[in-house]
PQR file with spaces between the fields and no chain letter, atoms N, CA, C, O and H, PARSE charges and radii, in Angstrom:
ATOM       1  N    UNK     1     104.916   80.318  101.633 -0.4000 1.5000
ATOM       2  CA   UNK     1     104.351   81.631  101.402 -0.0000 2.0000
ATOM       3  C    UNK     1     103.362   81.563  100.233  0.5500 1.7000
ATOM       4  O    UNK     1     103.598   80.914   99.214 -0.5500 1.4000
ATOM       5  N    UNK     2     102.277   82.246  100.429 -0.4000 1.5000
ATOM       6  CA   UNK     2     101.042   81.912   99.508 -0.0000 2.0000
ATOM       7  C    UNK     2     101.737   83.028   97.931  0.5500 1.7000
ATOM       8  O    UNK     2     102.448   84.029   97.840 -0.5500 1.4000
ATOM       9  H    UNK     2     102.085   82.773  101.257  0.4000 1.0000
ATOM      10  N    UNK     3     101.246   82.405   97.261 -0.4000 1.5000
ATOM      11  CA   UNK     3     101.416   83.153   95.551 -0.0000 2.0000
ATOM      12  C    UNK     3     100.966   84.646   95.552  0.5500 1.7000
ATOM      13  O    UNK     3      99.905   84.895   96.124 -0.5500 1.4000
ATOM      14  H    UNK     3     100.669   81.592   97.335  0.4000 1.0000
ATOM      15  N    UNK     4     101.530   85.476   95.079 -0.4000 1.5000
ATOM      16  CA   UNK     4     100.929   86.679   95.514 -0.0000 2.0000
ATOM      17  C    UNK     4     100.100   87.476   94.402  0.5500 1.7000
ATOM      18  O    UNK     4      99.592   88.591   94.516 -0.5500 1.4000
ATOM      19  H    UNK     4     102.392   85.274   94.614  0.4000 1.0000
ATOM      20  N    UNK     5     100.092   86.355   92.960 -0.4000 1.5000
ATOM      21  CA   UNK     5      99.042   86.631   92.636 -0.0000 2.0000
ATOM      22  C    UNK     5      98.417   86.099   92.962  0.5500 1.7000
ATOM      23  O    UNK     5      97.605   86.066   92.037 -0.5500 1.4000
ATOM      24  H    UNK     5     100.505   85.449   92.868  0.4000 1.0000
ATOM      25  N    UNK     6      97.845   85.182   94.136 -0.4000 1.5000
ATOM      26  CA   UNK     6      96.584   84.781   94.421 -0.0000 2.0000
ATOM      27  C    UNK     6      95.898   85.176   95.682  0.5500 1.7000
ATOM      28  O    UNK     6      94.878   84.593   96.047 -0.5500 1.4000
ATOM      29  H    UNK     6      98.505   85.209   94.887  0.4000 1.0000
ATOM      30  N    UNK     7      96.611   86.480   96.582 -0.4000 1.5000
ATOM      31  CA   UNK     7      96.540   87.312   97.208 -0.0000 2.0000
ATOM      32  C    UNK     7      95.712   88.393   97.216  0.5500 1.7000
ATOM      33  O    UNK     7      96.062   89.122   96.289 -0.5500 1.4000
ATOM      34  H    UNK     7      97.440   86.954   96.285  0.4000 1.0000
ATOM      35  N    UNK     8      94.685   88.909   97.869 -0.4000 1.5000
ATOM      36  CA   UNK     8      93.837   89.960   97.945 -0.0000 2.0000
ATOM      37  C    UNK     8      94.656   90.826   98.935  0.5500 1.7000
ATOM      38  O    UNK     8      95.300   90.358   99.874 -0.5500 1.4000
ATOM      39  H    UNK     8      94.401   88.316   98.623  0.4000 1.0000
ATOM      40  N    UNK     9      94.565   92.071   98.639 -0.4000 1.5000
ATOM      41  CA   UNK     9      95.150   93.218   99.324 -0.0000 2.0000
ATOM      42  C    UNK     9      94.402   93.637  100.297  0.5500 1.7000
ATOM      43  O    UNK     9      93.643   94.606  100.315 -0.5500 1.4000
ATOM      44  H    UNK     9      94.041   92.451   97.877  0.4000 1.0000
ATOM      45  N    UNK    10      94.677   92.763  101.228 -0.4000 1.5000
ATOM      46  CA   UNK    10      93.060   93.503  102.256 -0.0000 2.0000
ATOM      47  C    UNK    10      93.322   94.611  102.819  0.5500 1.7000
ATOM      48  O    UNK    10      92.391   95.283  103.263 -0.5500 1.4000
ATOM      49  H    UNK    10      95.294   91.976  101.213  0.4000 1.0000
ATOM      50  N    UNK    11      94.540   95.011  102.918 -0.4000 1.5000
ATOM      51  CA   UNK    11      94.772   96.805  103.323 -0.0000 2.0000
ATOM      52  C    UNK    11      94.111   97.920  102.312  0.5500 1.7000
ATOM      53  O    UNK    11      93.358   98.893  102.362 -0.5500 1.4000
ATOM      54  H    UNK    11      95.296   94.465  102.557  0.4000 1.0000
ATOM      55  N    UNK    12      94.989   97.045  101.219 -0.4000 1.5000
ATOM      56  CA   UNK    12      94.353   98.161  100.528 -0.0000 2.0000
ATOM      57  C    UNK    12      92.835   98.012   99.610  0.5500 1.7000
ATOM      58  O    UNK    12      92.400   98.703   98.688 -0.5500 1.4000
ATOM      59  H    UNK    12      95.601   96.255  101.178  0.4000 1.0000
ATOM      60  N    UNK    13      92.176   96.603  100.419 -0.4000 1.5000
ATOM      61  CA   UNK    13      90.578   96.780   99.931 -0.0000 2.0000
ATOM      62  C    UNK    13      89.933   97.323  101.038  0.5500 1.7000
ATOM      63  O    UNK    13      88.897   97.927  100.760 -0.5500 1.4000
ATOM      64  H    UNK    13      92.530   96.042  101.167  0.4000 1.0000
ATOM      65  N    UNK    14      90.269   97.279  102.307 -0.4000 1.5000
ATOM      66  CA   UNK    14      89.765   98.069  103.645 -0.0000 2.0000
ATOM      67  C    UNK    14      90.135   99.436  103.385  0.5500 1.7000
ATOM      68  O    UNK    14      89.241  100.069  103.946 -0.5500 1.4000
ATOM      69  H    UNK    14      91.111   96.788  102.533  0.4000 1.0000
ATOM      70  N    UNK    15      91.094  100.436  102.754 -0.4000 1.5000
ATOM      71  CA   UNK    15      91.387  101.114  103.119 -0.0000 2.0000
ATOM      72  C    UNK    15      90.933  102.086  101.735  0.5500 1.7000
ATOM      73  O    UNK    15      91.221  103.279  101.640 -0.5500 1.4000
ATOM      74  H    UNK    15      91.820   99.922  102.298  0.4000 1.0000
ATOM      75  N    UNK    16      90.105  101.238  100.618 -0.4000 1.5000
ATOM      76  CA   UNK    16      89.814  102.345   99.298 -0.0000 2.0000
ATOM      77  C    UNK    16      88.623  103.354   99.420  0.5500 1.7000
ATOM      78  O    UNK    16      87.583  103.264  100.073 -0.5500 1.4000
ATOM      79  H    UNK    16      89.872  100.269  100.695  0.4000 1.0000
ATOM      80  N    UNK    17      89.015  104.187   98.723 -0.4000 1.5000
ATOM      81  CA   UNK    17      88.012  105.180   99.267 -0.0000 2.0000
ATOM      82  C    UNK    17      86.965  104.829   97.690  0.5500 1.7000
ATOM      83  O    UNK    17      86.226  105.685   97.202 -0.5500 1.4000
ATOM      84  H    UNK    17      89.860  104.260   98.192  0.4000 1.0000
ATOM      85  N    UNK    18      87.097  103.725   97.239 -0.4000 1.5000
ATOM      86  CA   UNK    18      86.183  103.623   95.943 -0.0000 2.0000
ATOM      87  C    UNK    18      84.969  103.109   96.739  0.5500 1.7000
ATOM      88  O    UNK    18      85.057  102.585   97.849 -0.5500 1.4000
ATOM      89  H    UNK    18      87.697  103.030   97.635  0.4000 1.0000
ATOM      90  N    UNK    19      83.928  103.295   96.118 -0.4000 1.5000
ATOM      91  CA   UNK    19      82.283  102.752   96.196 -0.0000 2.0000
ATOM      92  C    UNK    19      82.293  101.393   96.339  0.5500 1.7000
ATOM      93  O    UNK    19      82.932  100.688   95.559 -0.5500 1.4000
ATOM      94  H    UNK    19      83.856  103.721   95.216  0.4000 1.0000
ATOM      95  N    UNK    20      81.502  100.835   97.467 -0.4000 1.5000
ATOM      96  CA   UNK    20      81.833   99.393   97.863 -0.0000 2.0000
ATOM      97  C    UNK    20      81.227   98.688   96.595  0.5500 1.7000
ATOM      98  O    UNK    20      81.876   98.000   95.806 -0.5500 1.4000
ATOM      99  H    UNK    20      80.983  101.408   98.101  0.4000 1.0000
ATOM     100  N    UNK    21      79.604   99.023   96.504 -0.4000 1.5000
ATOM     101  CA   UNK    21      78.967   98.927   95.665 -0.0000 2.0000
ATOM     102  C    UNK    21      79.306   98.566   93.972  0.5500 1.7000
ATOM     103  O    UNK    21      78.782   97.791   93.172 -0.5500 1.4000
ATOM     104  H    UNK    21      79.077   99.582   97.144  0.4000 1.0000
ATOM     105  N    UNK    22      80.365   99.468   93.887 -0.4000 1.5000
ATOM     106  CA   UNK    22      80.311  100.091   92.531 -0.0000 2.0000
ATOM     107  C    UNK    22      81.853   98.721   92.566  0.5500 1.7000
ATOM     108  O    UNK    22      81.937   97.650   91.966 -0.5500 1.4000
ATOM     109  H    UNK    22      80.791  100.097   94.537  0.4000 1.0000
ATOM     110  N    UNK    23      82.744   99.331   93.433 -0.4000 1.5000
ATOM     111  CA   UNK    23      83.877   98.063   93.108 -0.0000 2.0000
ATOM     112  C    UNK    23      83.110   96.262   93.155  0.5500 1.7000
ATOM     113  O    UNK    23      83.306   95.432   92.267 -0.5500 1.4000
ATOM     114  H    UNK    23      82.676  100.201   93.921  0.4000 1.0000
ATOM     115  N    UNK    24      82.340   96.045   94.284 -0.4000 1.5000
ATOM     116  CA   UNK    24      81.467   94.831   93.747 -0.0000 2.0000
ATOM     117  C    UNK    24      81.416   94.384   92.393  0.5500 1.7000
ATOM     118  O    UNK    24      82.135   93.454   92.027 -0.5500 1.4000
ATOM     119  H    UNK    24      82.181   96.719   95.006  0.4000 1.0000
ATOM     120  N    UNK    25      80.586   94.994   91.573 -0.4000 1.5000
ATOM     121  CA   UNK    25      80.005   94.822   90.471 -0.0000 2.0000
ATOM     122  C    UNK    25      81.077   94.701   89.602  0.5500 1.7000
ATOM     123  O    UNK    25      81.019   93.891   88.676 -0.5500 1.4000
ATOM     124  H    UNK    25      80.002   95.749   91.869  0.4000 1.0000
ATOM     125  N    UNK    26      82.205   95.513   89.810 -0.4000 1.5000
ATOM     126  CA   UNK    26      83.298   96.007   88.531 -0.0000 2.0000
ATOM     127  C    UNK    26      83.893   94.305   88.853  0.5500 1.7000
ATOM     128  O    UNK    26      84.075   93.470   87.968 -0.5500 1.4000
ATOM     129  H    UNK    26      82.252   96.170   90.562  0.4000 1.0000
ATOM     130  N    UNK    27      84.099   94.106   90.199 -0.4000 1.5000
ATOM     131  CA   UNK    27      84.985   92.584   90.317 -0.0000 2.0000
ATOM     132  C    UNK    27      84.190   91.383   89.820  0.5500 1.7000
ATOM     133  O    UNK    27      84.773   90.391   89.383 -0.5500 1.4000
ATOM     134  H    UNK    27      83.951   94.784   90.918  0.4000 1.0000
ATOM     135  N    UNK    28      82.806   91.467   89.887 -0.4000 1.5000
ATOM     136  CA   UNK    28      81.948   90.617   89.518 -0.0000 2.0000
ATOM     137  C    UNK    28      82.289   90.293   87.984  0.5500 1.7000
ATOM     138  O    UNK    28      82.692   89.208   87.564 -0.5500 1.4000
ATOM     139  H    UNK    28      82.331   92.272   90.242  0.4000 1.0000
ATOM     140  N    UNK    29      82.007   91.633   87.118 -0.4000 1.5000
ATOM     141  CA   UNK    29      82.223   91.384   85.478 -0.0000 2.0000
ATOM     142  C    UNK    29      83.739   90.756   85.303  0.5500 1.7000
ATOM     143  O    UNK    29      84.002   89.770   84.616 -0.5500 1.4000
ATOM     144  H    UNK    29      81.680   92.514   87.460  0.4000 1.0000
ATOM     145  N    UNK    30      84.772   91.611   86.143 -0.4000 1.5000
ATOM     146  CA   UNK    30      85.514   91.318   85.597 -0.0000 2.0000
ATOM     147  C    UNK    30      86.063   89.404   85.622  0.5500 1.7000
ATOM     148  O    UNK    30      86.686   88.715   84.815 -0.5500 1.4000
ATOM     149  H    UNK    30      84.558   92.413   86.702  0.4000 1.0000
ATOM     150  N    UNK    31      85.387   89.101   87.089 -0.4000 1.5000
ATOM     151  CA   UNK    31      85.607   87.217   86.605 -0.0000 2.0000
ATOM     152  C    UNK    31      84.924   86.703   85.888  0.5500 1.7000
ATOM     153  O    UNK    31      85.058   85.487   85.751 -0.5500 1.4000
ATOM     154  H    UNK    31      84.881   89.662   87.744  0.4000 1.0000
ATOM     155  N    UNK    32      83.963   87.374   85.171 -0.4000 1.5000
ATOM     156  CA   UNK    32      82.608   86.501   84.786 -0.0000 2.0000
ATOM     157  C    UNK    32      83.754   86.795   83.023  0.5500 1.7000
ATOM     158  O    UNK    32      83.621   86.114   82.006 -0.5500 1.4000
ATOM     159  H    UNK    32      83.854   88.362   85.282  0.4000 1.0000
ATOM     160  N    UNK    33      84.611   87.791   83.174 -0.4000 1.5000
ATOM     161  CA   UNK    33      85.343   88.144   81.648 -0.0000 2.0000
ATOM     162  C    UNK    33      86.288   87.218   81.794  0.5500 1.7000
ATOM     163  O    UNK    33      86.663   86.541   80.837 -0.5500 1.4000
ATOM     164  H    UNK    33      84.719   88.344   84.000  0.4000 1.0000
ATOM     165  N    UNK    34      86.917   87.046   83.351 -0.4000 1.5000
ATOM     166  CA   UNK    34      88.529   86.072   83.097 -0.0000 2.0000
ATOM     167  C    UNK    34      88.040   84.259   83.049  0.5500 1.7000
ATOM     168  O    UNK    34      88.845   83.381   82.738 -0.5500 1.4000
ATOM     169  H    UNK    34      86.613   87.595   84.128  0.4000 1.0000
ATOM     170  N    UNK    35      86.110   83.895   83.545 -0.4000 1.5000
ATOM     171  CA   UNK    35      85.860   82.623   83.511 -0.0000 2.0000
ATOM     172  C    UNK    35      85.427   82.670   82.278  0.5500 1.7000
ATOM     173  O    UNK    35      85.180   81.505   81.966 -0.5500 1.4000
ATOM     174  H    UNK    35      85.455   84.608   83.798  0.4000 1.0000
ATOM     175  N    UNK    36      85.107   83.644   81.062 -0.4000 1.5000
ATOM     176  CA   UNK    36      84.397   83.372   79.921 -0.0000 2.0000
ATOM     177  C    UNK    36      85.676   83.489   78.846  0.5500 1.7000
ATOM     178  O    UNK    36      85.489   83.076   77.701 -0.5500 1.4000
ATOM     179  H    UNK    36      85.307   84.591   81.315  0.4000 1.0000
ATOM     180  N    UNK    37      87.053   84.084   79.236 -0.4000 1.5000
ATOM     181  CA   UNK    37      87.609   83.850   78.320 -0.0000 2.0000
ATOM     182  C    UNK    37      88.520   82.465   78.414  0.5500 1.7000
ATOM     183  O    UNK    37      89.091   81.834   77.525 -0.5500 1.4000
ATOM     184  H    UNK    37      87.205   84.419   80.166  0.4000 1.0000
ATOM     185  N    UNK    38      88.448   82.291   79.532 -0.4000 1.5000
ATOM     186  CA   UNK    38      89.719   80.802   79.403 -0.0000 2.0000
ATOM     187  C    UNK    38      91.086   81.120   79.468  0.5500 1.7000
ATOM     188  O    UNK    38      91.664   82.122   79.891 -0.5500 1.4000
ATOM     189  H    UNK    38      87.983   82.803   80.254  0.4000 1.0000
ATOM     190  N    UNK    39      91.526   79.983   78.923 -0.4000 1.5000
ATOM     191  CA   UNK    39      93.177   80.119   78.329 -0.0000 2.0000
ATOM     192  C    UNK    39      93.835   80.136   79.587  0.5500 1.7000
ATOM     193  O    UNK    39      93.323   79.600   80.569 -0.5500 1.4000
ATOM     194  H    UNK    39      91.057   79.170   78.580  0.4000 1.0000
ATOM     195  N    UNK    40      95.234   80.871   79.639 -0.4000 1.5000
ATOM     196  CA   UNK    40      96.185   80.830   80.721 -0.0000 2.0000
ATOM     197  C    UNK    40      95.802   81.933   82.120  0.5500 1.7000
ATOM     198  O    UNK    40      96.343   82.007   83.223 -0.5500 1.4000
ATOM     199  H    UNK    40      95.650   81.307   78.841  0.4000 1.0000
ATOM     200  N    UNK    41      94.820   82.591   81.620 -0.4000 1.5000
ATOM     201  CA   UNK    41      94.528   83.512   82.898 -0.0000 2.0000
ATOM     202  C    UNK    41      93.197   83.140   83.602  0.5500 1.7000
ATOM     203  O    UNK    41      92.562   83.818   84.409 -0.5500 1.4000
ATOM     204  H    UNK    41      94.380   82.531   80.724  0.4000 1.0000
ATOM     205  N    UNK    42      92.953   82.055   83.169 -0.4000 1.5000
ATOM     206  CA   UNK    42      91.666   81.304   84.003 -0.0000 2.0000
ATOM     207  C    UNK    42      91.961   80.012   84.689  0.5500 1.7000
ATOM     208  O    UNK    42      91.300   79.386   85.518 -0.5500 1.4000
ATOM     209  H    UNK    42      93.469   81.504   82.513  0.4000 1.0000
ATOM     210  N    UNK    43      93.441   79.699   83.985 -0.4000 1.5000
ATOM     211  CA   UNK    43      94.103   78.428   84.413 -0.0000 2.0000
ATOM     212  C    UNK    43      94.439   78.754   85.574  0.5500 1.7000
ATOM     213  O    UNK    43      94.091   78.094   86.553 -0.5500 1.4000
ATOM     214  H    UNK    43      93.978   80.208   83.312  0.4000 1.0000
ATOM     215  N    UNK    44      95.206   79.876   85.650 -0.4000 1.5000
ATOM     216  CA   UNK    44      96.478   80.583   86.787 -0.0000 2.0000
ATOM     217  C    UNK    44      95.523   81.081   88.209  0.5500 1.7000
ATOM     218  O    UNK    44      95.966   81.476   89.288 -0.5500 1.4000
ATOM     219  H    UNK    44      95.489   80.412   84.855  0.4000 1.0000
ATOM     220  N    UNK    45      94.399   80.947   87.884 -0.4000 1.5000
ATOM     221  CA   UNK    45      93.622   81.096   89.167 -0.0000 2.0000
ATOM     222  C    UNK    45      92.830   80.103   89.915  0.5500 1.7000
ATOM     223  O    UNK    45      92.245   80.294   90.982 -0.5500 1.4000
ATOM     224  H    UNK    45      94.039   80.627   87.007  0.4000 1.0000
ATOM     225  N    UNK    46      92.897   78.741   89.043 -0.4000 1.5000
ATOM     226  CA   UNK    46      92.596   77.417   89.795 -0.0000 2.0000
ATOM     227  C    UNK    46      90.898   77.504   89.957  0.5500 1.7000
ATOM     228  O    UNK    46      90.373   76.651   90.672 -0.5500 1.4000
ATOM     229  H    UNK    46      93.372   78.586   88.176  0.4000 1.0000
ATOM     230  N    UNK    47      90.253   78.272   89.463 -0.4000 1.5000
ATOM     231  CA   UNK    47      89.007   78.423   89.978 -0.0000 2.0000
ATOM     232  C    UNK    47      88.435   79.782   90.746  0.5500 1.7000
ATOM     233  O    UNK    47      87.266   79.993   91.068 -0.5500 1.4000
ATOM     234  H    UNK    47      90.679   78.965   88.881  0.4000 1.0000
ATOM     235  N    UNK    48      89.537   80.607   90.942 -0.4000 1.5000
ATOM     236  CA   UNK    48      89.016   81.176   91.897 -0.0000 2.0000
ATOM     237  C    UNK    48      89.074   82.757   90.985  0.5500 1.7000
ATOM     238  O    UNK    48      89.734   83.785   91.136 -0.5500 1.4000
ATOM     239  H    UNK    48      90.487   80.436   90.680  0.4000 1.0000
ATOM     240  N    UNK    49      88.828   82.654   90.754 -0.4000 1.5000
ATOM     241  CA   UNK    49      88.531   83.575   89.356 -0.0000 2.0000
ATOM     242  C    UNK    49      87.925   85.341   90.373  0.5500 1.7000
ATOM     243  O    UNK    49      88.688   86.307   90.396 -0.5500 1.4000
ATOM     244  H    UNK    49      88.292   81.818   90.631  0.4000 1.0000
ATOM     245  N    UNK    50      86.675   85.385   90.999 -0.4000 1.5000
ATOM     246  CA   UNK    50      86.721   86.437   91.846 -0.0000 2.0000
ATOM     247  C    UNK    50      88.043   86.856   92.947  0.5500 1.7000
ATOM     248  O    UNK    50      88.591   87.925   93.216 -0.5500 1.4000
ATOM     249  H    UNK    50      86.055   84.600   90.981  0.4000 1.0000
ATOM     250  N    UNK    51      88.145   86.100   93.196 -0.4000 1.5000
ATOM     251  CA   UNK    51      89.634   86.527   94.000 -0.0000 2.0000
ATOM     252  C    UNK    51      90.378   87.976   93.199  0.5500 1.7000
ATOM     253  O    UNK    51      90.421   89.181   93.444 -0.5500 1.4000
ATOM     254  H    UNK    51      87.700   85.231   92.977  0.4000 1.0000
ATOM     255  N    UNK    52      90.842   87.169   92.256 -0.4000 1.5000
ATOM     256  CA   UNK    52      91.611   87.277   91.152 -0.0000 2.0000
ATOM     257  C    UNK    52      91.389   88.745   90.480  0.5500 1.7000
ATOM     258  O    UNK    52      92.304   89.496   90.145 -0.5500 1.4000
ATOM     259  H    UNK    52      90.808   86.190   92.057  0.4000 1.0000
ATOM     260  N    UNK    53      89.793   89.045   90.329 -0.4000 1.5000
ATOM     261  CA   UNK    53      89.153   90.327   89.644 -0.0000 2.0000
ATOM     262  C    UNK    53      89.179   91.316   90.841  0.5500 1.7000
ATOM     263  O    UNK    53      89.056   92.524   90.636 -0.5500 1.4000
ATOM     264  H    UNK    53      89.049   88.434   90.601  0.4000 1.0000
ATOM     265  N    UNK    54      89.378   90.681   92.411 -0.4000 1.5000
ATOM     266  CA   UNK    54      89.005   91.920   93.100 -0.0000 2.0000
ATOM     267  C    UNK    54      90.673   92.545   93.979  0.5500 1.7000
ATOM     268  O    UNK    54      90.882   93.490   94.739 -0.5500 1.4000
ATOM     269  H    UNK    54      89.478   89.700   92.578  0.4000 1.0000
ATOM     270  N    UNK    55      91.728   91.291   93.298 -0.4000 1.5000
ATOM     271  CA   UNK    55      92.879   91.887   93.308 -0.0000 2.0000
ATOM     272  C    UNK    55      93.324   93.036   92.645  0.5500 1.7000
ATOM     273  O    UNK    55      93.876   94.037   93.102 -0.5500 1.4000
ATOM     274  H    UNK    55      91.558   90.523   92.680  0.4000 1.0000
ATOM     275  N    UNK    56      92.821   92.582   90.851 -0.4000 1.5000
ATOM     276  CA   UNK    56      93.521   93.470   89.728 -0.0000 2.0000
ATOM     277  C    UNK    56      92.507   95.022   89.932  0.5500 1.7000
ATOM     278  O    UNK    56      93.112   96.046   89.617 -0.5500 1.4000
ATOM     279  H    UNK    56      92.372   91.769   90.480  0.4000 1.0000
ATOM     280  N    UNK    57      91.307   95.170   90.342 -0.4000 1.5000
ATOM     281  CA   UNK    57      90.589   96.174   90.807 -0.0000 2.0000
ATOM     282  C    UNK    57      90.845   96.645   91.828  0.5500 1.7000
ATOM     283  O    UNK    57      90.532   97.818   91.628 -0.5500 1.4000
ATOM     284  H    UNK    57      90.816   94.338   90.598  0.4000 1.0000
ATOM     285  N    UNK    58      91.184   96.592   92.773 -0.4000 1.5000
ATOM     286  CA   UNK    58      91.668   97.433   93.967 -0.0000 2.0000
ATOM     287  C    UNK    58      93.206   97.611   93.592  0.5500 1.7000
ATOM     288  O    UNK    58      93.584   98.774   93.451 -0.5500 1.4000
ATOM     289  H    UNK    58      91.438   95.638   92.936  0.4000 1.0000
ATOM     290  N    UNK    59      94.071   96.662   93.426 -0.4000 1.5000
ATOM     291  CA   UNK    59      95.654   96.907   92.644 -0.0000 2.0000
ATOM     292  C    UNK    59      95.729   98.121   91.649  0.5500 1.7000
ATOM     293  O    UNK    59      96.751   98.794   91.517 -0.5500 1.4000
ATOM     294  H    UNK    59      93.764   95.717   93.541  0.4000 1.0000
ATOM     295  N    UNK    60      94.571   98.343   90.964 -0.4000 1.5000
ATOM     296  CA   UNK    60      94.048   99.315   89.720 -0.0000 2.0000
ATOM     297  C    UNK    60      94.897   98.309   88.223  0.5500 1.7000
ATOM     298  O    UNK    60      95.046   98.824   87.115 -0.5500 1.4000
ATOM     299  H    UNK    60      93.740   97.796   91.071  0.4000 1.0000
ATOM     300  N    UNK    61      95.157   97.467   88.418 -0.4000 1.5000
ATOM     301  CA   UNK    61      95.745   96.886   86.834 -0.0000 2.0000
ATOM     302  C    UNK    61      94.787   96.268   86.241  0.5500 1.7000
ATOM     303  O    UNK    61      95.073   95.528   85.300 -0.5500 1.4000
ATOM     304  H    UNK    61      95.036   97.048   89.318  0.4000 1.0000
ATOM     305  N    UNK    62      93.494   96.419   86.631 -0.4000 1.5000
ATOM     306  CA   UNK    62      92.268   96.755   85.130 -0.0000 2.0000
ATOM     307  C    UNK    62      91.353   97.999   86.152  0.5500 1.7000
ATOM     308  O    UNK    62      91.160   97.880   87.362 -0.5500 1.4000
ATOM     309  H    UNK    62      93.261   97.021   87.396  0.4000 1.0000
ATOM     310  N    UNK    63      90.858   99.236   85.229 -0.4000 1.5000
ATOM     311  CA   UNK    63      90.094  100.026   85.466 -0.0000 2.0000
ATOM     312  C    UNK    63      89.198   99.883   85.131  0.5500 1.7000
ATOM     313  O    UNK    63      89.129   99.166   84.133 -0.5500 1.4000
ATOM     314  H    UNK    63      91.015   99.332   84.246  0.4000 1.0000
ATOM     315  N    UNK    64      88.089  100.355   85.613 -0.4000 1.5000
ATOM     316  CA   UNK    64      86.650  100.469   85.258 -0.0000 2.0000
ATOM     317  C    UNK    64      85.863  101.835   85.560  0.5500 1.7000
ATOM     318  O    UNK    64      86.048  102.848   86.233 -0.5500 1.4000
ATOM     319  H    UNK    64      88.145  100.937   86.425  0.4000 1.0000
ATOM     320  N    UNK    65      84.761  101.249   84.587 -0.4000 1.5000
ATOM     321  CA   UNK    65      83.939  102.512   84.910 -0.0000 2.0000
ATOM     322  C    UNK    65      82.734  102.320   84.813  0.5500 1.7000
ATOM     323  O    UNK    65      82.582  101.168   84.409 -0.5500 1.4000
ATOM     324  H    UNK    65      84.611  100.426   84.040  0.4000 1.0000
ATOM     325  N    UNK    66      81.492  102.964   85.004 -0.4000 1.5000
ATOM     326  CA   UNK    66      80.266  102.627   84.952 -0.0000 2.0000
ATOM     327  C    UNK    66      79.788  104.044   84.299  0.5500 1.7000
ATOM     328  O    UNK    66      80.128  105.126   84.779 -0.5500 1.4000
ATOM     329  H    UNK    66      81.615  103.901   85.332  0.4000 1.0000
ATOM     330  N    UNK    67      79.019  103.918   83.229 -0.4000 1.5000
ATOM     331  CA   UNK    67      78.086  104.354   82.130 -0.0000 2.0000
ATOM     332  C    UNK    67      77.005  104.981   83.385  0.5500 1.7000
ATOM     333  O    UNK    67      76.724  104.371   84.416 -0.5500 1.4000
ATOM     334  H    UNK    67      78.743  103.039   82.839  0.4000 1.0000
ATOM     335  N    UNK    68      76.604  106.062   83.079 -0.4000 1.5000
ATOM     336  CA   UNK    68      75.488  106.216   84.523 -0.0000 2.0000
ATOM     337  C    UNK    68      74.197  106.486   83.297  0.5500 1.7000
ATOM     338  O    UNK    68      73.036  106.681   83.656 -0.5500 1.4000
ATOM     339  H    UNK    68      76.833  106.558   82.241  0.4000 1.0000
C-alpha cells in the first residue's frame, strides 16, 4: 500500500470548488518553499516535492491566499 503521505487526493482535487488556476500557483510556491527549505520535509518526499504541496493544499493543512 502506497504511503499516504505521498498520496494526492484525487477526489478531493477533482471535486474542489477552489480556482484551478489560483490552487496551481499556491502548489507551485508551496514546493518551491518545501525544495528551498530542506531538512526532514524535503527528505520525506524523495524528490517529489509538488506532489507533496498539492496534497497539503487541497487537504487544506497549509492555506493560502493571493494579495489581488
Amino acid at each position: 500500500m502506497a504511503d499516504e503521505s505521498r498520496v494526492i487526493p484525487m477526489d478531493r482535487l477533482v471535486n474542489t470548488d477552489k480556482n484551478m488556476y489560483e490552487l496551481t500557483n499556491a502548489a507551485i510556491h508551496r514546493a518551491e518553499q518545501i525544495a528551498i527549505t530542506g531538512g526532514n520535509e524535503a527528505e520525506e518526499t524523495e524528490g517529489k516535492t509538488i506532489s507533496k504541496a498539492i496534497r497539503e493544499i487541497v487537504t487544506e493543512e497549509v492555506k493560502y491566499e493571493f494579495k489581488r
